[in-house]
C-alpha positions in Angstrom: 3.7 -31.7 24.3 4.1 -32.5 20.5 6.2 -30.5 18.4 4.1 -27.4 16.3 4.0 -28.4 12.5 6.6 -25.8 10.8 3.8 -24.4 9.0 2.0 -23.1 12.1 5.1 -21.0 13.5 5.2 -17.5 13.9 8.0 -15.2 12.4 9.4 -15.0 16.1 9.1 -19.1 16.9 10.4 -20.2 13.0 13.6 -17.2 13.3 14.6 -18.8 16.4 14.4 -22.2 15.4 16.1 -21.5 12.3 19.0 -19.0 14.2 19.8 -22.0 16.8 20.1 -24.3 13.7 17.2 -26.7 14.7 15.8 -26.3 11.4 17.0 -24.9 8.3 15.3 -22.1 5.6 15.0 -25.1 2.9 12.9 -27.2 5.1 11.0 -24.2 5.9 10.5 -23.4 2.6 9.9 -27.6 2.0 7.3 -27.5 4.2 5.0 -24.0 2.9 5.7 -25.9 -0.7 3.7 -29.2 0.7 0.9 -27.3 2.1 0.5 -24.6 -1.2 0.7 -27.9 -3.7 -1.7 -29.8 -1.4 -4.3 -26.5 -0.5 -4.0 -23.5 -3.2 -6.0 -25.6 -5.6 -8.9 -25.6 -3.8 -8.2 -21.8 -2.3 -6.9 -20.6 -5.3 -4.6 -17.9 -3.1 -1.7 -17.7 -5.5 -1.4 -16.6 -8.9 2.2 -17.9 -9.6 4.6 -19.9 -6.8 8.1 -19.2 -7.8 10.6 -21.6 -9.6 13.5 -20.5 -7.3 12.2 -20.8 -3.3 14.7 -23.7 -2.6 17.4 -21.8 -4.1 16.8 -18.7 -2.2 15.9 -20.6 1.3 19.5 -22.2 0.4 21.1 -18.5 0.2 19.1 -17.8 3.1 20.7 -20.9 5.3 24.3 -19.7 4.2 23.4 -16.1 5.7 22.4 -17.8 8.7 25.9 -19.9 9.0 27.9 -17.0 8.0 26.4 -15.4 10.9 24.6 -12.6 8.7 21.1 -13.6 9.3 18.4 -11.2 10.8 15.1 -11.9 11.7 13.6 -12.3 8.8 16.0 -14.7 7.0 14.6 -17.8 5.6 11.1 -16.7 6.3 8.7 -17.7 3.3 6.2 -14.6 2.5 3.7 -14.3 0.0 3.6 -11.2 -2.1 0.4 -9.2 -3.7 0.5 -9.3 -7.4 1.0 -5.5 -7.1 4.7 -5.1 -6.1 7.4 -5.0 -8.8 9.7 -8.2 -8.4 12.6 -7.5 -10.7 12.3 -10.1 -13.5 9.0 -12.1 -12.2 5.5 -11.0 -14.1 3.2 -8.7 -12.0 0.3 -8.1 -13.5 -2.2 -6.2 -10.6 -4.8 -9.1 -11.6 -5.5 -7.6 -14.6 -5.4 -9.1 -18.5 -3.7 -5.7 -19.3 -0.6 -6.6 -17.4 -0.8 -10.3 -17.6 3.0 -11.0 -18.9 4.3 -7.6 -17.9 7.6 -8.7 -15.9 9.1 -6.1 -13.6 12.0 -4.0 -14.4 13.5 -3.3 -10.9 12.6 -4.2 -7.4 9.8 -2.5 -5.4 11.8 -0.6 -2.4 9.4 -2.9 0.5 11.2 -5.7 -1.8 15.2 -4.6 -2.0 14.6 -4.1 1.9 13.1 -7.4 2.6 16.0 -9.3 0.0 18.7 -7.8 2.2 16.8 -9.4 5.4 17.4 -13.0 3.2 13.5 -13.1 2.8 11.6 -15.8 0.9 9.8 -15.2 -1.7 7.0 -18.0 -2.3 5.2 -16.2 -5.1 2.2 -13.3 -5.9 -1.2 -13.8 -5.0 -4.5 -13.2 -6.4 -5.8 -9.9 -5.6 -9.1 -7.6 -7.1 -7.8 -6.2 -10.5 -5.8 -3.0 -9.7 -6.7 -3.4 -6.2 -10.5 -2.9 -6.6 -13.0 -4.6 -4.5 -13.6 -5.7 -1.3 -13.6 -9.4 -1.9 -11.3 -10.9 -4.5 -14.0 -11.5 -6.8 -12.8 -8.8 -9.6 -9.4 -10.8 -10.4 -9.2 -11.3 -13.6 -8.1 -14.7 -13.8 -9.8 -16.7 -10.4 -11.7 -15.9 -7.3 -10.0 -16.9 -4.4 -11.7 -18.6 -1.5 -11.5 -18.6 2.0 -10.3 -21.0 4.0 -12.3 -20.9 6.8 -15.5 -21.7 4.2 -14.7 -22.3 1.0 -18.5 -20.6 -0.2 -17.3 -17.4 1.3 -14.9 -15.1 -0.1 -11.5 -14.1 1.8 -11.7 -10.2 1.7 -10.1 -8.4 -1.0 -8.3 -6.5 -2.4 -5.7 -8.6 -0.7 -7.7 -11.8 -0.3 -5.3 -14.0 -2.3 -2.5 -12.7 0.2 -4.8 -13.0 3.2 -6.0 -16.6 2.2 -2.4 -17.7 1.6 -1.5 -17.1 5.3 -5.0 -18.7 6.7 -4.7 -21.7 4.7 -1.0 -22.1 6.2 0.8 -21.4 2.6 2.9 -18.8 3.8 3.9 -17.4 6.6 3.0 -13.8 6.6 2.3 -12.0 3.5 2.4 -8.6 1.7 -0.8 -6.8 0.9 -1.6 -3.3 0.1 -4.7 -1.1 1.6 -6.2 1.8 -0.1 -9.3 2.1 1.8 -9.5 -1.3 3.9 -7.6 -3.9 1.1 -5.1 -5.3 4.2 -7.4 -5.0 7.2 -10.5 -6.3 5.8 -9.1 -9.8 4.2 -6.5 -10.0 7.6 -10.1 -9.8 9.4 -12.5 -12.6 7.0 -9.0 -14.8 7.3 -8.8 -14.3 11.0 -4.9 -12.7 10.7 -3.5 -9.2 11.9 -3.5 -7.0 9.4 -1.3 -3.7 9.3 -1.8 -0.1 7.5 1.1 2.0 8.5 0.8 5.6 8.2 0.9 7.3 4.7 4.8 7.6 3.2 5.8 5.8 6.6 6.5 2.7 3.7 7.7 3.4 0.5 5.3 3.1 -2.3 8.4 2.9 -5.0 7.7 0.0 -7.0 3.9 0.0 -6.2 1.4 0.1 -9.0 -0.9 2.4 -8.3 -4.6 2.8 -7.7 -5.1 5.6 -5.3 -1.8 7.7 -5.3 -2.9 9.8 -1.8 -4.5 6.5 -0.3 -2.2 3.2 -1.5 0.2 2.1 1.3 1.8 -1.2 1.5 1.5 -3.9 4.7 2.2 -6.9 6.1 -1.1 -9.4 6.8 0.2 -12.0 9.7 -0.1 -14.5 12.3 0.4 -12.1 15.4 0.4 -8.3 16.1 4.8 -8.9 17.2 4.9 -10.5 13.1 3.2 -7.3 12.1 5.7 -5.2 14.0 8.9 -7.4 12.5 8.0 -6.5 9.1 7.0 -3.2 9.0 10.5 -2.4 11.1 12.1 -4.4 8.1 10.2 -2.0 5.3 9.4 1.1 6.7 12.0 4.5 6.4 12.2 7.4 4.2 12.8 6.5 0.2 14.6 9.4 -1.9 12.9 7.3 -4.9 9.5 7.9 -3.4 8.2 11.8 -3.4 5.3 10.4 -0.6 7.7 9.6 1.5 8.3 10.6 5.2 11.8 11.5 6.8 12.9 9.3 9.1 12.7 10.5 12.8 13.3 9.3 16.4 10.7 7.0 18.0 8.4 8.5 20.9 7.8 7.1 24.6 4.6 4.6 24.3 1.9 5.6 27.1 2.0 3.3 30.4 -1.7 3.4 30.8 -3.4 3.6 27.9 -7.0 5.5 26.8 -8.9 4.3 23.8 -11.9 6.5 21.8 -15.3 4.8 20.7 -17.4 6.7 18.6 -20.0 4.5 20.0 -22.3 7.0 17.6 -20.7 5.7 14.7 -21.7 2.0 15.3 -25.4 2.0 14.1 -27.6 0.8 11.0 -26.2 -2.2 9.1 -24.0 -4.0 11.4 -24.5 -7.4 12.4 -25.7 -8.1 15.4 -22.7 -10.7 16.3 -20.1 -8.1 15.3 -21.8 -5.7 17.4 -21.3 -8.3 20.1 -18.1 -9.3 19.5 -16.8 -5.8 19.8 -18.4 -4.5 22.8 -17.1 -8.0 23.8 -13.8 -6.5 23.3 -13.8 -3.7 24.7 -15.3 -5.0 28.3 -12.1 -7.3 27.5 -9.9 -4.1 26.8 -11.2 -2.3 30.1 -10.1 -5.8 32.1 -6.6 -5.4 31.0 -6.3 -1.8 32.5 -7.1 0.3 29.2 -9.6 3.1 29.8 -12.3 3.5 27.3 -13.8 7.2 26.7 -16.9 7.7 24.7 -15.8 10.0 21.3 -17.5 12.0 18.7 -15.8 11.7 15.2 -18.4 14.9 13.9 -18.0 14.3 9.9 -17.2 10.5 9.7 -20.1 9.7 8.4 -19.2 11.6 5.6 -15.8 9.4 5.1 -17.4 6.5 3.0 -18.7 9.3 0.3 -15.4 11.2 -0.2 -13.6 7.8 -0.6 -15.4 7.1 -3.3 -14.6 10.5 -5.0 -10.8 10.5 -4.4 -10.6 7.2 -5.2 -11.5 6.6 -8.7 -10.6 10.3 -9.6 -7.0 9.5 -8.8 -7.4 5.9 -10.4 -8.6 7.5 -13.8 -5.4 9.3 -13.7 -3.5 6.2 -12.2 -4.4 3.9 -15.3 -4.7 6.3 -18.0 -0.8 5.1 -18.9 -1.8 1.3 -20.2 -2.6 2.6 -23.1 -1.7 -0.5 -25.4 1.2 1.1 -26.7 4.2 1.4 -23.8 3.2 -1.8 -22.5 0.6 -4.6 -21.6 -1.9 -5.6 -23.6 -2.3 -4.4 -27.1 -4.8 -4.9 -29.3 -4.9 -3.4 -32.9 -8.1 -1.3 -33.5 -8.7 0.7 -37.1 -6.3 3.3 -35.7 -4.2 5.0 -33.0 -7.8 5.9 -31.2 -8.8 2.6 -31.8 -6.3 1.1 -30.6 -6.5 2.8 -26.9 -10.2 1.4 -27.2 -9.4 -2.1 -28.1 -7.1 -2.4 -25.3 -8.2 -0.9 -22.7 -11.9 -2.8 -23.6 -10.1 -6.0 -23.6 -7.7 -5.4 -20.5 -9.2 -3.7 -17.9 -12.4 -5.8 -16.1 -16.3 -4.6 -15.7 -15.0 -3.1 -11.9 -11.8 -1.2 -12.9 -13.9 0.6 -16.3 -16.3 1.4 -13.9 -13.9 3.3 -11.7 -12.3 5.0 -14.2 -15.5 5.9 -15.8 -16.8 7.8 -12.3 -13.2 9.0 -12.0 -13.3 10.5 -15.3 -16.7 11.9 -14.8 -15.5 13.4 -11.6 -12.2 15.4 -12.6 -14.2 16.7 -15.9 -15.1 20.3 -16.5 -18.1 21.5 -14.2 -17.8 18.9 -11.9 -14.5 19.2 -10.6 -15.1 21.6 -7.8 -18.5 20.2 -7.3 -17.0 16.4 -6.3 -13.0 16.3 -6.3 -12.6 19.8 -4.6 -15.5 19.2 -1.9 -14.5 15.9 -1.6 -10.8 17.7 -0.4 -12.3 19.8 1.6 -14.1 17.3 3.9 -10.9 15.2 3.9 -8.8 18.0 5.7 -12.4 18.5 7.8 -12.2 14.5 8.9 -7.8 15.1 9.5 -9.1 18.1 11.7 -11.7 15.4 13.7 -9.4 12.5 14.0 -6.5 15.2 15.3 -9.1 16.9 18.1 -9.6 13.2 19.1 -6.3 11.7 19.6 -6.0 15.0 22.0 -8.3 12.9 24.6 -7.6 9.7 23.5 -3.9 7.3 22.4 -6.1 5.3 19.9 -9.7 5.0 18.6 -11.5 1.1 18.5 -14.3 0.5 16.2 -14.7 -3.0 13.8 -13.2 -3.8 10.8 -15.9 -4.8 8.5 -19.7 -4.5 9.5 -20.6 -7.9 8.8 -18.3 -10.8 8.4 -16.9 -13.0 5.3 -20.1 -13.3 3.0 -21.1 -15.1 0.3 -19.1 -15.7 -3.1 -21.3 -14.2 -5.4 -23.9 -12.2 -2.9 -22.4 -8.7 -3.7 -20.5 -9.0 -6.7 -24.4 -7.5 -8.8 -24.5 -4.8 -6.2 -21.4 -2.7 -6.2 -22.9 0.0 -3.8 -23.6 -2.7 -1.1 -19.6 -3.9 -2.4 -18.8 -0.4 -0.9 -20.5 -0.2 2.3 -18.4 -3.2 3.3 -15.5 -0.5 3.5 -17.6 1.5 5.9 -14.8 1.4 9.2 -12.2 1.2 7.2 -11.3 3.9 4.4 -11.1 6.8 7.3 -7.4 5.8 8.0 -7.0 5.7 4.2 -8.2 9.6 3.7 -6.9 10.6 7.2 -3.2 9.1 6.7 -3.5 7.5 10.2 -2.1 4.1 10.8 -4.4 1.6 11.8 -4.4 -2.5 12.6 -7.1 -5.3 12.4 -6.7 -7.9 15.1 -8.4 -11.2 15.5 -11.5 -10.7 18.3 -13.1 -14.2 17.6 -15.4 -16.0 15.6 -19.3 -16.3 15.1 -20.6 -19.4 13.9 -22.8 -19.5 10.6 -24.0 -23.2 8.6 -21.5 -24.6 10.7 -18.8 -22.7 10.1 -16.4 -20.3 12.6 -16.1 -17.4 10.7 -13.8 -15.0 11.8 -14.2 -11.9 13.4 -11.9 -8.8 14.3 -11.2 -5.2 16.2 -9.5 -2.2 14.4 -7.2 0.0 16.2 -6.5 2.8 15.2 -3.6 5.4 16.5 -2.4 9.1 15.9 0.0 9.9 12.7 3.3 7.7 12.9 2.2 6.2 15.9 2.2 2.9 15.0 4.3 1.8 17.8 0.7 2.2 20.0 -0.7 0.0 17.4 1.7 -2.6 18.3 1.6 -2.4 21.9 -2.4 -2.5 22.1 -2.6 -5.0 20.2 0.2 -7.4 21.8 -1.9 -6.6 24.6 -5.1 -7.5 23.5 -3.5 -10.7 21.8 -3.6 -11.8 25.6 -5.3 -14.9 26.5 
């Protein structure tokens, strides 16, 4: 049996190969270089590959002689252009940040140094972390490497492409309603959302303050796991975030909800397939499946889209053109915040903050933000009463898979809908995972296709034993 190319190993296979000293961080390292120089130009995943990954895989290999090394040291990851690197530019896709360089490191990144992680560099994302497809970066689309016409998800798609196209190993993404799970699904990867404050958000810039959590995209649901163990604990510097606490006993046998009433109008017919393909597979490995009714999730898409932009008008109101970012001089201090924000922020992100705006103003605050509140304690109250019957609820990721580059980017409502399955967990605070199912074939291409699990609050560990489960062949 020949040997598996070093860019194709899990985080388990590459630790032990690098722990027994059969190969060392640098060549790692070496060989995700190789692949990003001879792939990314076509992709276009990353925004920036760092000057210094020899020189950290080299600090990595002393760890590892020294006998310090963990788990994760020497492994390459990519990082979303959202989290603070101390010293390297991070500029959320955006013109208003483009040579903004980071001050201090992002907790999920002092974490992951002191594990002797690789950094290989920040990837492409939708400006501030809005869209669905990696289309609204203000500086490239990224593509996906399954079919280069397609586009790889967003708003982590430059994070999710770098791991499908083999330029990384796993990656860091960030999901506000969908923005890990849905490019981890159109790149065929695992993608994680842990529970809300479960990760710190220290060191995150912000789009959704009540939605934003930070997660790894991999190759396999035990990669997933690794990293989220490495990142997740309580953060004094992060007012969101959970105490630590004791982990729970994870169910022998377990039961899993379908809101089968959910799963009508506007899926594709193959992803329709596909899942109840999964769960007749799910039922042959011992899980029990029970019919559920989630009353007021259709409601879930809606209220997103309220919260949302009404915290990201708030969110963004600070680049201003004056603290820092872009500036640009306008006739005065008014003109000035116009000039800036006009030039820095893109057509998607001015639209957000316009409906946000609208939404928190006089007279319509308790007719939109307040309602919108409202049903989201209502949908906590659903998702609660069902994870009384049931350890964790199935239903897709995305209702159709990877489309076109360009087919939704005039249409920003049919953008939205593509978010359908996903933004509950977001408003609920629930963790949830996306886990490759298969693949349907269109012009000639295998296009990937995936399940979402998703399990009580802080249950995360059920996430990760379903889907280890599942992963079986």
């Amino acid at each position: 049996m020949s040997e598996k190319p070093l860019i194709d190993l899990t985080i388990v296979e590459a630790s032990e190969k690098l722990a027994s000293k059969e190969i060392s961080a640098v060549e790692l390292a070496g060989a995700y270089l190789e692949q990003i120089e001879l792939r990314d130009g076509e992709i276009g995943a990353y925004l920036e590959v760092y000057d210094d990954v020899l020189e950290q895989a080299k600090r990595a290999d002393e760890m590892i002689a020294s006998g310090k090394g963990g788990v994760l040291t020497g492994i390459p990851i990519a990082v979303k252009d959202l989290i603070l690197i101390e010293g390297r530019v991070v500029s959320a896709g955006s013109k208003i940040l483009e040579n903004y360089k980071a001050t201090y490191d992002a907790t999920v990144i002092a974490k992951l140094k002191k594990e002797g992680v690789v950094f290989l560099g920040r990837t492409n994302m939708d400006e501030f972390g809005m869209g669905s497809s990696t289309e609204n970066s203000a500086y490239k689309i990224t593509k996906n490497p399954h079919d280069t016409s397609r586009v790889p998800g967003g708003s982590s798609g430059g994070s999710s492409a770098a791991v499908a196209m083999r330029g990384a190993i796993a990656a860091l993404g960030t999901d506000t309603g969908g923005s890990v799970r849905q490019p981890a699904s159109f790149c065929g990867l695992v993608g994680l959302k842990p529970t809300y404050g479960a990760v710190s958000r220290n060191g995150l810039i912000a789009y959704g303050s009540s939605l934003d959590q930070i997660g790894p995209l991999t190759k396999t649901v035990a990669d997933a796991e690794i990293i989220f163990n490495a990142m997740k604990g309580h953060d004094p510097m992060d007012s969101t975030s959970l105490p630590d606490e004791e982990s729970k006993e994870v169910p022998k046998i377990f039961t899993v909800g379908i809101p089968r009433h959910f799963l009508g109008e506007g899926i594709d017919v193959e992803v329709l397939k596909n899942f109840n393909e999964s769960v007749e597979r799910l039922k042959e490995l011992g899980v029990t499946i029970k019919e559920i009714t989630l009353p007021n999730i259709n409601y879930s898409l809606s209220t997103y889209y309220i919260i949302a932009p009404a915290e990201a008008s708030s969110n963004l109101s600070k680049f201003d053109g004056v603290r820092y970012g872009l500036h640009v001089d306008g006739e005065n201090l008014l003109g000035d915040y116009l000039e800036s924000k006009g030039a820095g922020f893109g057509a998607e992100v001015r639209r957000r903050i316009v409906l946000g705006t609208y939404i928190l103003s006089h007279g319509y605050y308790d007719a939109y933000y307040t309602k919108a509140n409202k049903v989201r304690n209502i949908l906590r109250k659903d998702f609660a009463d069902a994870f009384k019957e049931v350890d964790a609820i199935m239903m897709p990721v995305s209702p159709m898979p990877a489309f076109k580059i360009g087919e939704k980017s005039e249409d920003p409502l049919s953008m939205y809908l593509a978010d359908i399955f996903t933004v509950t967990a977001n408003l609920v605070g629930v963790p949830a995972i996306s886990i490759p199912s298969g693949f349907t074939e269109r012009e000639g291409k295998q296009l990937p296709l995936s399940i979402q699990l998703i399990a009580p609050h802080r249950r995360e560990d059920i996430l990760f034993a379903l889907g280890k489960l599942f992963e079986r062949k």
